[in-house]
N, C-alpha and C positions, 0 to 999 in steps of 0.2 A: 342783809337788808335791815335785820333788828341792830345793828350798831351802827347803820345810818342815820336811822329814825331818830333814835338816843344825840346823834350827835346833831342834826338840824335843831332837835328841840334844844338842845342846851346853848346853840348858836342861836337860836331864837330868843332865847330869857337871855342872853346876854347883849344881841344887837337892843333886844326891848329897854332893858334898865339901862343901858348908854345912851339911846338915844330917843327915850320916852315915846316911844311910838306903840301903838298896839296892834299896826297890822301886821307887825314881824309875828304876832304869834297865831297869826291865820296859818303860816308856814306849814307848821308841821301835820296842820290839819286837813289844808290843801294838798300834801303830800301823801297822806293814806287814804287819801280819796280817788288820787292821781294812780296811785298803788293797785286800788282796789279795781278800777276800771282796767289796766291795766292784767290784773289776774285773770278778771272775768276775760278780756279780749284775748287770751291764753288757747282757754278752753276750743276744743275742735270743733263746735256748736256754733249755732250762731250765734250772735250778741243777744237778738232778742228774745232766742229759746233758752239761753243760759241763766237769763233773768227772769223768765217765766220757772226754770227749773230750780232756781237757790229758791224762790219764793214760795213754789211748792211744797218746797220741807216740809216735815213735823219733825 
């Protein structure tokens, strides 16, 4: 999954400076976010006890 990321984002700085756009580099942001939801929906819990419990930590 880490030489995905690696490789969205370098697809991203490249689509960005060809084609001067700057929402290409939402991309890879929108991707570990999509990631992250994803992990959490993983978990045997349920979504919104999983998220009561990350935020629990210390």
């Amino acid at each position: 999954m880490f030489y995905a990321l690696i490789a969205l984002i370098v697809i991203s700085i490249f689509l960005f400076v060809k084609r001067k756009k700057p929402g290409y580099l939402l991309l890879p942001i929108a991707a570990m976010g999509v990631y992250v939801v994803v992990q959490i929906a993983l978990v045997p819990m349920g979504f919104f006890e999983t998220i009561k419990f990350i935020f629990s930590l210390r």
